[in-house]
C-alpha positions in Angstrom: 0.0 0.0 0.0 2.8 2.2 0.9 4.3 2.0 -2.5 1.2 2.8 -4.7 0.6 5.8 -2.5 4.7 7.2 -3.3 3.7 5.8 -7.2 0.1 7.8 -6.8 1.9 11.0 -5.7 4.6 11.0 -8.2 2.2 10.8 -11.0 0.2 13.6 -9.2 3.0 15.4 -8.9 4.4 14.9 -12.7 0.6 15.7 -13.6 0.6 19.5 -11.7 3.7 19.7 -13.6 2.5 19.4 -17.0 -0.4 21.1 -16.5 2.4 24.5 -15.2 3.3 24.1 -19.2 -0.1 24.1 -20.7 0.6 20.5 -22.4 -2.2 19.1 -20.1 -5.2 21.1 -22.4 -4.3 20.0 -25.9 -5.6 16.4 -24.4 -8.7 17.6 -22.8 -10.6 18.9 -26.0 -11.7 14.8 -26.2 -13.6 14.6 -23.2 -16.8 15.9 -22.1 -15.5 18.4 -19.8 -13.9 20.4 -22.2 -17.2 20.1 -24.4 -18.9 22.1 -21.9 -16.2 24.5 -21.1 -15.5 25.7 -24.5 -19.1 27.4 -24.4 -17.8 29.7 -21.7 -16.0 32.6 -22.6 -14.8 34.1 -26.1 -12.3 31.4 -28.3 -12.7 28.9 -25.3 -12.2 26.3 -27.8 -8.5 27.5 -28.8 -7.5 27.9 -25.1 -4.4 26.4 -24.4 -5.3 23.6 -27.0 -2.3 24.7 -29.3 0.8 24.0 -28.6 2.2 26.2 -31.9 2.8 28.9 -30.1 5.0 29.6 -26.7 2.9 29.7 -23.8 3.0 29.2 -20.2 -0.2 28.3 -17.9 -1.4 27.9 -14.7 -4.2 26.5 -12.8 -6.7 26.9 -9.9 -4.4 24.6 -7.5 -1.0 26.4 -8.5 -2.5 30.0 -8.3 -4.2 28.9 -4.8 -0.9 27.1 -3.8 1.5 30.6 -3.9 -0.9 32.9 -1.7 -0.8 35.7 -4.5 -2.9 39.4 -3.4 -1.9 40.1 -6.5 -2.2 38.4 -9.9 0.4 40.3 -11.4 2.9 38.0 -8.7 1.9 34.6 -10.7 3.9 36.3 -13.6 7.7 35.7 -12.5 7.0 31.9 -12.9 6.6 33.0 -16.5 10.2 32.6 -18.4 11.4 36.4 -20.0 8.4 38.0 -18.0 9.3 40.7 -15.2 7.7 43.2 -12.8 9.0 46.6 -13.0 7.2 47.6 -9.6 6.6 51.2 -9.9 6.2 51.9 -5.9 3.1 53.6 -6.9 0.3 51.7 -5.1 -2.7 52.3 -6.9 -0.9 52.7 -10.3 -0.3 49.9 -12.7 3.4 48.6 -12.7 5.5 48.0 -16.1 5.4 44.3 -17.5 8.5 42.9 -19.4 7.8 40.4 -21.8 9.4 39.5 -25.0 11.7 42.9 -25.1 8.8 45.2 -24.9 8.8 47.1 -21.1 5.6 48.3 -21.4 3.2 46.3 -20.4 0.2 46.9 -18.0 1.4 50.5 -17.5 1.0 50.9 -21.2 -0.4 48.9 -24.0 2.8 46.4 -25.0 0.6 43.5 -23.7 -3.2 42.6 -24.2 -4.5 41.4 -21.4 -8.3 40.2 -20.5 -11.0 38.4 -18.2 -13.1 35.6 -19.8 -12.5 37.2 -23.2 -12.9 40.6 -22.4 -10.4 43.2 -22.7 -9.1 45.0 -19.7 -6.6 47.3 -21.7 -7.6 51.0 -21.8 -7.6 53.1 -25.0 -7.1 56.5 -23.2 -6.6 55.8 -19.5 -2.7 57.3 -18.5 -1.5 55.7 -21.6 -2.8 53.8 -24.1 -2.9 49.9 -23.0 -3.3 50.9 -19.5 -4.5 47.7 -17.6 -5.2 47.4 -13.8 -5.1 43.8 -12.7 -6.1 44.6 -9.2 -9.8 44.4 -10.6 -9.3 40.5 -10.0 -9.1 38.4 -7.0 -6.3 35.9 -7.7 -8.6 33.1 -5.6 -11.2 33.1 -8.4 -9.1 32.3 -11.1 -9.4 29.1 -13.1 -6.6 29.5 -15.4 -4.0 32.5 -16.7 -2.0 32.0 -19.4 0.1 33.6 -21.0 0.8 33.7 -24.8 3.8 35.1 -26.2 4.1 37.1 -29.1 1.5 38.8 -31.6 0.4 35.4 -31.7 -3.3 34.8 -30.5 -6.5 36.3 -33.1 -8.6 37.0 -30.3 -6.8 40.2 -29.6 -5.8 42.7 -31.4 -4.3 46.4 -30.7 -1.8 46.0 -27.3 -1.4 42.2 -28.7 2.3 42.8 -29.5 4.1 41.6 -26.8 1.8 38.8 -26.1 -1.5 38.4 -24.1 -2.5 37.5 -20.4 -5.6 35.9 -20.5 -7.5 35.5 -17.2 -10.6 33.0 -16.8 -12.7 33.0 -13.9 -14.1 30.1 -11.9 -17.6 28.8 -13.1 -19.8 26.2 -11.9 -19.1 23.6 -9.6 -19.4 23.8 -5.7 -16.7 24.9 -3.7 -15.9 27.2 -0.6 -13.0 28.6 0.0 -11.1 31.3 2.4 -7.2 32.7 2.2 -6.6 35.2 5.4 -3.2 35.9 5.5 -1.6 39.5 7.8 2.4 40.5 7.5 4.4 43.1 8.0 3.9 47.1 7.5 0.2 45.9 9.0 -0.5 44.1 5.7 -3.9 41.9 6.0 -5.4 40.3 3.0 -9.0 38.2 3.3 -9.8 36.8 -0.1 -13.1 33.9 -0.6 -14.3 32.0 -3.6 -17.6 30.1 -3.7 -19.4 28.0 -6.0 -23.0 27.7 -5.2 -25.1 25.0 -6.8 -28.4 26.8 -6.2 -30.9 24.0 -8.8 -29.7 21.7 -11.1 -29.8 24.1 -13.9 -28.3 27.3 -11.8 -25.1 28.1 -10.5 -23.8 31.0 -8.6 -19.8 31.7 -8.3 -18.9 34.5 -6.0 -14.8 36.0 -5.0 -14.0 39.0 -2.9 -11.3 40.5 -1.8 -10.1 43.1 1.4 -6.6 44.5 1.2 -4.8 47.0 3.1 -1.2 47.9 3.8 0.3 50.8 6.0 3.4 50.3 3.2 7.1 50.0 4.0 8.2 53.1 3.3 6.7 56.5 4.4 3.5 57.9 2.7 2.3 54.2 1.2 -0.5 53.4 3.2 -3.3 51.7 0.6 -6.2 49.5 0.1 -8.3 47.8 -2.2 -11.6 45.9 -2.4 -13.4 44.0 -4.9 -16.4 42.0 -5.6 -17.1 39.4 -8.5 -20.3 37.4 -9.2 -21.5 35.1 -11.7 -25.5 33.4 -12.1 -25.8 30.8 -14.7 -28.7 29.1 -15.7 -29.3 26.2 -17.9 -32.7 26.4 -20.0 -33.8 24.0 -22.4 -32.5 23.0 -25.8 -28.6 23.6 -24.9 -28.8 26.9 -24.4 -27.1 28.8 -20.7 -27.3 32.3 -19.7 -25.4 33.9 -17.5 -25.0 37.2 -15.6 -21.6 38.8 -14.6 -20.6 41.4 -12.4 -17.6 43.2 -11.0 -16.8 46.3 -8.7 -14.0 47.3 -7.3 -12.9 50.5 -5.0 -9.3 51.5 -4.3 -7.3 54.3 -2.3 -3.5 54.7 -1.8 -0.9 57.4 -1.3 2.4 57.4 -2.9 5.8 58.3 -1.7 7.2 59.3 -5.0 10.5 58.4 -7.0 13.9 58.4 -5.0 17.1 60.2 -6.8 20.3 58.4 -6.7 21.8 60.0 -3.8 18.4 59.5 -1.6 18.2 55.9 -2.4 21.6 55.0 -0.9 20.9 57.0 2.1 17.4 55.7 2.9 15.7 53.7 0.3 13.1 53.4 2.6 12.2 57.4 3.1 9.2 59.3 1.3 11.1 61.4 -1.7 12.0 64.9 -0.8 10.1 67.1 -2.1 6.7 65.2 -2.6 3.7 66.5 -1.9 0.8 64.2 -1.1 0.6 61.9 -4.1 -1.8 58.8 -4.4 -4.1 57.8 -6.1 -8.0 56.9 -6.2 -10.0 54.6 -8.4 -14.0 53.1 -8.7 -14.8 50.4 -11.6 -17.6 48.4 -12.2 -18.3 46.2 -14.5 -21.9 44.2 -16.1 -21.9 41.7 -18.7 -24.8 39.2 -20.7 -23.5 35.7 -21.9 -25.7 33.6 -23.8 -24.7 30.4 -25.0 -26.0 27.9 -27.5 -24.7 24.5 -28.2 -26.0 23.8 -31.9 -25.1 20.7 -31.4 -22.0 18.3 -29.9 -19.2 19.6 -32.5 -20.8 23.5 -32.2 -21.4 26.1 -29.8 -22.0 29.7 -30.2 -21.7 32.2 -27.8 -22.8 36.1 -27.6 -22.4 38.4 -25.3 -22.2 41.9 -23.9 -20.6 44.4 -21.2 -20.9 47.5 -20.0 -17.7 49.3 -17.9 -18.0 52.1 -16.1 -14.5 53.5 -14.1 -13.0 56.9 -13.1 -9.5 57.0 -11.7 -7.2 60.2 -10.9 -3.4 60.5 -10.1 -1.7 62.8 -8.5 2.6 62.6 -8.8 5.1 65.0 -8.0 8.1 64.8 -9.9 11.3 67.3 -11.2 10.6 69.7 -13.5 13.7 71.7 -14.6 14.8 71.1 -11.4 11.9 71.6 -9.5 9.8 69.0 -8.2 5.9 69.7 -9.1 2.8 67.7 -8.7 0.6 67.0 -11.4 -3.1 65.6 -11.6 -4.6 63.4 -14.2 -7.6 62.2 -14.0 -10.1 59.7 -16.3 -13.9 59.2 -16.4 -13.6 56.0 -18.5 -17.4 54.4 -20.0 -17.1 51.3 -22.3 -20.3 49.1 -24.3 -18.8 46.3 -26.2 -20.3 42.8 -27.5 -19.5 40.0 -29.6 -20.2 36.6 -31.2 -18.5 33.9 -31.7 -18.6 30.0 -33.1 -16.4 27.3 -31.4 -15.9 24.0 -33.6 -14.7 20.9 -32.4 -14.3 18.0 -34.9 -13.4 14.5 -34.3 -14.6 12.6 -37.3 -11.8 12.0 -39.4 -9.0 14.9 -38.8 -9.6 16.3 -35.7 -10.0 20.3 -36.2 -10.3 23.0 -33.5 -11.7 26.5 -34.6 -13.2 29.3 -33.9 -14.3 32.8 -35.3 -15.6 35.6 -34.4 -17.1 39.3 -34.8 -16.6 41.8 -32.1 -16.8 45.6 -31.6 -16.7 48.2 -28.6 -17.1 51.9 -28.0 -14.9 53.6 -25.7 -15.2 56.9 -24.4 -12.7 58.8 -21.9 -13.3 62.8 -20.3 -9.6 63.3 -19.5 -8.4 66.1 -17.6 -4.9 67.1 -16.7 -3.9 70.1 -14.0 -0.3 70.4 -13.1 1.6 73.0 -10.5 -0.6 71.8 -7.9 -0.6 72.7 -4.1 -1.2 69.8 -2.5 -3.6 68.3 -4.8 -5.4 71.7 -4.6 -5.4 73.3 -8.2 -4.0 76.8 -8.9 -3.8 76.9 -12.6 -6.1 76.1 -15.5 -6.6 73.0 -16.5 -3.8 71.8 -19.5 -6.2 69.3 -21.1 -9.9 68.5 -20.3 -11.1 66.8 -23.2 -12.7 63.5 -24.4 -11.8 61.1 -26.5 -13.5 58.2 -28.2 -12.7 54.9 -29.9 -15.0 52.9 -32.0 -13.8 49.5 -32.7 -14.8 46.9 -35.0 -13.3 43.0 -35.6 -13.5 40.3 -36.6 -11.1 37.1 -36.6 -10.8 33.6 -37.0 -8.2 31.1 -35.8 -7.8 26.9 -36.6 -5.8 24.4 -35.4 -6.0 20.7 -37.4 -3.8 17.2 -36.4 -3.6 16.3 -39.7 -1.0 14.0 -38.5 1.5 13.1 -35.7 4.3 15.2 -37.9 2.0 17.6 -39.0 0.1 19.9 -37.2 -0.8 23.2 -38.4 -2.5 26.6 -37.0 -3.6 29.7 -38.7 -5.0 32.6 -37.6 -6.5 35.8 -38.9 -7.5 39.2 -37.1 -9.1 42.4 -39.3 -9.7 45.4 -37.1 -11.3 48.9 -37.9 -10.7 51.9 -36.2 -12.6 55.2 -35.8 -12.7 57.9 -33.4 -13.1 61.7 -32.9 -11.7 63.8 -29.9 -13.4 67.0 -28.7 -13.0 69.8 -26.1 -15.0 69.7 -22.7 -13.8 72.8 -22.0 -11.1 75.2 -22.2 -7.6 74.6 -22.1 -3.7 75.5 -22.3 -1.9 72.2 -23.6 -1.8 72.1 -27.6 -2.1 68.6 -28.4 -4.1 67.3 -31.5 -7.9 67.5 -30.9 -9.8 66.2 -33.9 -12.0 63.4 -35.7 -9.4 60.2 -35.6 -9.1 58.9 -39.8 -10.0 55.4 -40.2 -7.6 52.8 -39.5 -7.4 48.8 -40.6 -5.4 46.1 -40.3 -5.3 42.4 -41.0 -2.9 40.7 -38.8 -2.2 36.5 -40.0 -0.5 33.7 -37.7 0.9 30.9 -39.0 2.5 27.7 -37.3 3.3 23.8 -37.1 4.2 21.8 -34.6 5.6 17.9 -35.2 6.0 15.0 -32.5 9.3 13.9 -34.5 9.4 11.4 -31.7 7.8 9.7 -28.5 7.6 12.4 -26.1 9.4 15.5 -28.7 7.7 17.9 -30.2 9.1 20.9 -32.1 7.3 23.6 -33.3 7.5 26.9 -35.6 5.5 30.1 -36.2 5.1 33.3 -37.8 2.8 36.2 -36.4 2.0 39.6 -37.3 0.9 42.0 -34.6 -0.1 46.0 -34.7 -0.3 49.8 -32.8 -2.3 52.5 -33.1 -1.2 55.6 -32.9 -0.1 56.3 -29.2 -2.2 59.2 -26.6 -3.6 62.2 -28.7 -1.3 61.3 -31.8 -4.1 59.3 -33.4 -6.4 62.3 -33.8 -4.5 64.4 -35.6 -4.3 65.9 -38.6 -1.1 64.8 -39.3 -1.5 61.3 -38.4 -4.5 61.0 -41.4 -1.8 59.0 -43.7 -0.4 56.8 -41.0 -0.2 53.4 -41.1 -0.2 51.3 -38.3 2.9 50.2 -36.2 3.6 46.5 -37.5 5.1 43.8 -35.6 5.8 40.4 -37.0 7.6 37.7 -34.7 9.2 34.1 -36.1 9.4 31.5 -33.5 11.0 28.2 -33.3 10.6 26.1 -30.1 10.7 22.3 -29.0 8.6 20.4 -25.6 10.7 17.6 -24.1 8.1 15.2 -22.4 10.7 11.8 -22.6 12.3 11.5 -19.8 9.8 10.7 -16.6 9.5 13.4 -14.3 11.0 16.1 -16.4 9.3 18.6 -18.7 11.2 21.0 -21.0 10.1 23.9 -23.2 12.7 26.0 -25.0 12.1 28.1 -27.3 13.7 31.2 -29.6 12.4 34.3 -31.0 12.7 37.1 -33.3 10.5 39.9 -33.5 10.6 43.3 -35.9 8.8 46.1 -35.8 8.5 48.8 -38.6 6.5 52.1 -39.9 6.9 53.1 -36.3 5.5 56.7 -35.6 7.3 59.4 -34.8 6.8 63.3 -34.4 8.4 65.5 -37.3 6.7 68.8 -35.8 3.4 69.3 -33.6 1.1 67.7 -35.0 3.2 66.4 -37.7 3.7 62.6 -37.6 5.2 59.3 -40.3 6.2 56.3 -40.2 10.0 56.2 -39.7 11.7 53.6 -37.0 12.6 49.8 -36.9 13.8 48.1 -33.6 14.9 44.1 -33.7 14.0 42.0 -30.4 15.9 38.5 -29.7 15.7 36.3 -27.2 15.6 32.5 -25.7 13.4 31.1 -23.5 13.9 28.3 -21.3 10.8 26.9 -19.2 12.0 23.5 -17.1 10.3 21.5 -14.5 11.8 18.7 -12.8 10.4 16.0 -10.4 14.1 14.7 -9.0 12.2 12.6 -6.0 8.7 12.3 -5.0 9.7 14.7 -2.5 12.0 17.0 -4.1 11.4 19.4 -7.3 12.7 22.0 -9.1 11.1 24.8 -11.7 13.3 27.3 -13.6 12.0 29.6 -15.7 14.7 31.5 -17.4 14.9 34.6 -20.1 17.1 36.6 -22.5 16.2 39.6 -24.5 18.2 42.0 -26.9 15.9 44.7 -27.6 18.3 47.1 -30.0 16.5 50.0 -32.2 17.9 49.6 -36.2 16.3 53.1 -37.5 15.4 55.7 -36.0 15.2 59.9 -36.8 17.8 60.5 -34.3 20.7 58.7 -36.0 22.7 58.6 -32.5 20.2 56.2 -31.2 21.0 53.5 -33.9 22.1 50.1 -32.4 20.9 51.4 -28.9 19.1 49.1 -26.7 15.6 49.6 -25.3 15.0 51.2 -22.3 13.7 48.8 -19.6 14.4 45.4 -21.0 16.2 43.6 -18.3 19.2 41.3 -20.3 17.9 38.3 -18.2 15.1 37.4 -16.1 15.1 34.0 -13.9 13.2 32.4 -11.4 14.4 29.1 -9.7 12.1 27.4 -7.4 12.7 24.5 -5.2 10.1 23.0 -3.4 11.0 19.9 -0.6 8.6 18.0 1.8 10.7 16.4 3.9 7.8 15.3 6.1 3.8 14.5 5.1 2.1 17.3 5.2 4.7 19.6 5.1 6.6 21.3 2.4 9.2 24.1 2.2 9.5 26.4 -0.8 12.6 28.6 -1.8 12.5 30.9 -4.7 15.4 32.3 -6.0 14.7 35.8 -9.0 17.6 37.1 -11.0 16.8 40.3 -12.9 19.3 41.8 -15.2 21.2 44.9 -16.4 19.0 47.0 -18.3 19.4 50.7 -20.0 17.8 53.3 -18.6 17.7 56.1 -20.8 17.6 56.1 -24.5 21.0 57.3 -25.2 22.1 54.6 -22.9 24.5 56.1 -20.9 22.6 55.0 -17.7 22.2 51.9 -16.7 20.7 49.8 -13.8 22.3 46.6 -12.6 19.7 44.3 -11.6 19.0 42.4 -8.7 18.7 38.5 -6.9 16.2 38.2 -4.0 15.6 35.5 -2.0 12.3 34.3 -0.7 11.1 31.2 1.2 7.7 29.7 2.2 6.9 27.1 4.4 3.4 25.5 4.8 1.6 22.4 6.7 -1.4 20.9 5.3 -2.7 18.2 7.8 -3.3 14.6 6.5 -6.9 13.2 5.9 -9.7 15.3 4.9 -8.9 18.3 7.2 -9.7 21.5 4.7 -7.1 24.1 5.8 -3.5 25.1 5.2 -1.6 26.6 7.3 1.5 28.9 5.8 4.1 31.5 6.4 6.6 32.8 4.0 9.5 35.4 4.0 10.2 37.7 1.2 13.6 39.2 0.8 15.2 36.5 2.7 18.5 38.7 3.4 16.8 41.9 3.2 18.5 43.3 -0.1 18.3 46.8 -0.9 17.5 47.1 -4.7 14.8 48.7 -6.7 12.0 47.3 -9.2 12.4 49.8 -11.2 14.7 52.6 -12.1 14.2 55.6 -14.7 15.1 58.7 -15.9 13.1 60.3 -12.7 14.1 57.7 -10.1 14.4 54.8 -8.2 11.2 52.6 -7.1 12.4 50.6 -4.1 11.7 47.1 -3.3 10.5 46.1 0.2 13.1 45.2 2.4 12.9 41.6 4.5 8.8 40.9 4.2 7.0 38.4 6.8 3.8 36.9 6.2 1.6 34.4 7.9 -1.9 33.2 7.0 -4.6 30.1 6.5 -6.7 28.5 3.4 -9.6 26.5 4.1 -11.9 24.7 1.8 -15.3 23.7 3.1 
């Protein structure tokens, strides 16, 4: 008995494993369960089934496992993706992936909830995307694609896309409390409600506040999710979504160099009383229709409603001012969509789709403020709007074992105007946005060239609008979109028993990037090459011991550019090297220890690139104690910053952000 329960956990244990790589998914599109899934959210029926393109997923278990507050802390298991931490709570930090450095805090990545975009078209920059909207216990799955590579998104789609699917169905119940230092406390709950047999009810919230670890960073944030679902007659489900969320925080501002090595701990001299404030809600209408067992359509429709304002202080010519910014945000979007699964014969995965949205953002900027009190007129206060139209289709067929292709296709239409809400100093463009399309294609195979190898190729064409107030200008009328078109070659290692490898290469190029020739004067002129390997590895040595590494390397370089000087320059805020090595032992039942070892490298930090950051290693280390038999809790604590390193998550041309020194945290999941 003893050695079929070691047998039974090392196959559970190799199982979690493969399911951290996505390669679990690809199988699941023959069995029932998948069947009714891939009626729940938009191009359910491509999710994680290809294996064409790079991509790294996780799970309910995992997620649940690492005791997250924050989704955006899932992302360092993802190889060549890194937090730049901002340090302004409330604010959106940078995302590195694939040599872009602007993801999340601008619109390098797309990133979305059951389908439905959470970018921003005019929100502090365009791409803007808040992930502290979701509760990391309601998650089902996240994963992330790298690369232009998915048709379900389109603008922001450059770097790659997060996609985030919620919990839905089923019965379950549980709780995360978890308190640390700096008065940290974070109370998150999921439930899944079986209320007939034809309704459901899935429910998440989330309670987070922090006093902060340095001076002037005292925050909080609350959210709450539902979902109703009911089964009618005939194969056809509705269901009702909704989403609100409420958060406060002040900000201690950007550190020079000399006050970070004195105290990087210390509110910035200088800094008024920065924060930040933000309300978002959220309503959607899914209906879905199973035509019959190969089809299923799906429609649906939201409604977003969000205002969020800023307030930052930073040097001006030398003297530090604070600024306000602040957005009134309304979005109506729907969509439909047809999922395929074929088995007769070849089996053939599809799916396509029309979708559209209207976005429209009031947008008002005040700077030289006295303590958020405003003394001079307002430099914008405007509103802009974005009409969006799309439609897209995407296939994957195993026509045989060595030969398995994918192709994808994405047409999007622009339009837009922007007009004047009431007076102001700032000059920027102000006028009906000129249509804009695109048709973006993916291509790709992959080939088991033997038992338990798989390699794999692609091709991909991504896009970008026009950034801010560019796009509705005059000028900009003959622009063409910002192109991006990535090859990839990659292989998955599945031979040897409990070890899983994914390595893959890439090369992306973008052209026709924009640039300013005079106010209001804009072209295409501007290439920049991005390189890179990625190295994703999971490892069960023992059925006690294993190891995950996920590793990175980017050369982000620009080839063309107006400014000759900048030629063979490398991209601001593209670490050379991320990696994350995690070693988890249970040298008892019941128990297990984990310790996590993150390497971030150099990267530039201006465009001429004569300053540069170093990088950073941190150590962290959880320990947690789950009781044998059926008892439904865990009990954990975990130290961040194990040797309570100095460093910063990000640097710039205005400062230093600091990481949080040595971190402490205690707390307990139950499941009822």
């Amino acid at each position: 008995m003893a050695s079929n329960r070691s047998a039974l956990r090392v196959k559970s244990c190799y199982a979690i494993l493969v399911a951290s790589l996505g390669l679990g998914p690809a199988a699941a599109h023959d069995g029932r369960e998948a069947a009714l899934a891939s009626i729940e959210v938009k191009g359910q029926a491509m999710a994680g089934g290809s294996a064409t393109f790079t991509s790294t997923r996780l799970e309910t278990d995992d997620i649940r496992a690492r005791g997250v507050n924050q989704v955006q802390q899932l992302y360092r298991q993802v190889p060549g993706m890194d937090i730049r931490g901002l340090g302004l709570t409330g604010v959106a930090d940078s995302i590195v992936l694939r040599g872009f450095g602007g993801g999340g805090h601008g619109g390098d990545i797309a990133f979305s909830v059951d389908g439905i975009p959470l970018n921003e078209a005019m929100s502090h920059a365009d791409g803007y995307a808040d992930l502290n909207v979701i509760v990391p216990l309601e998650l089902r799955t996240m994963t992330v694609r790298k690369g232009p590579v998915s048709a379900l998104y389109g603008n922001f789609n450059r770097a790659g896309s997060v996609e985030l699917e919620t919990r839905k169905g089923g019965e379950y119940r549980e709780v995360d409390l978890a308190t640390g230092s700096f008065g940290t406390v974070d109370a998150q709950t999921a439930l899944g409600i079986k209320l007939s047999d034809t309704q459901h009810l899935n429910l998440a919230a989330q309670r987070w506040r922090s006093d902060g670890f340095r001076e002037q960073s005292d925050s909080w944030r609350g959210t709450l999710a539902g979902r109703w679902s009911v089964d009618l007659t005939g194969g056809l489900r509705i269901a009702l979504s909704a989403r609100v969320h409420k958060a406060e925080a002040d900000n201690p501002g950007y550190l020079n160099k000399a006050q970070f090595k004195a105290d990087p701990y210390a509110k910035a001299a200088g800094v008024q009383n920065d924060g930040a404030e933000k309300n978002f809600a959220t309503f959607r209408t899914d209906i879905h229709y199973a035509i019959n067992d190969e089809l299923k359509l799906l429609g649906f429709a939201y409604a977003t409603r969000q205002d969020f304002s800023r307030w930052f202080t930073r040097p001006v010519s030398g003297v530090m001012r604070q600024r306000e910014e602040s957005y009134d945000r309304k979005v109506e979007g729907a969509g439909l969509n047809l999922n395929g699964h074929h088995h007769n014969g070849i089996p053939l995965h599809w799916v396509a789709g029309i979708e559209g949205f209207r976005e429209s953002t009031d947008y008002e900027y005040y700077d030289g403020l006295n303590n958020r009190r405003r003394v001079t007129p307002a430099a914008n206060d405007r509103n802009s709007r974005l009409n969006s139209l799309s439609m897209f289709g995407e296939a994957e067929a195993v026509v045989h074992a060595l030969f398995k292709p994918s192709v994808g296709i994405r047409w999007d239409r622009f339009t837009g105007k922007c007009s004047f809400n009431g007076p102001e100093t700032d000059t920027s463009p102000c006028i009906r946005m000129a249509p804009v399309e695109h048709t973006s294609p993916k291509f790709g195979v992959r080939s088991e060239v033997a038992r338990g190898i798989e390699l794999r190729a692609s091709w991909a064409e991504g896009f970008a609008l026009p950034s801010n107030f560019a796009k509705y200008a005059l000028g900009a009328a003959d622009l063409d979109p910002n192109v991006f078109r990535q090859t990839e070659i990659g292989t998955r290692i599945t031979a040897l028993p409990g070890l899983v490898i994914d390595l893959s290469a890439y090369r992306m190029k973008s052209s026709d990037e924009i640039r300013t020739v005079s106010p209001g004067v804009y072209e295409n002129f501007g290439n920049t090459r991005r390189t890179g390997y990625e190295l994703e590895l999971n490892w069960l040595a023992h059925d006690d011991l294993d190891f995950r590494l996920a590793l990175g390397t980017a050369d982000s370089k620009i080839t063309r550019n107006g400014n000759a000087a900048l030629v063979g320059n490398r991209v601001t805020g593209v670490p050379r090297h991320t990696a994350t090595l995690e070693t988890n032992w249970r040298p008892l039942p019941g128990w297990q220890g984990t310790l996590t070892w993150q390497s971030i490298g150099r990267y530039e930090v201006d465009a001429a690139n004569t300053q540069h950051y170093g990088g950073y290693d941190v150590l962290d280390l959880r320990l947690a104690y789950t009781p044998a038999g059926n008892q439904p809790y865990t009990l954990y604590a975990a130290i961040d910053n194990l040797t309570d390193r100095e460093y910063a998550t990000a640097v710039n041309t205005i400062g230093y952000a600091s990481g949080a020194p040595r971190t402490l945290r205690v707390g307990a999941q139950f499941s009822f």
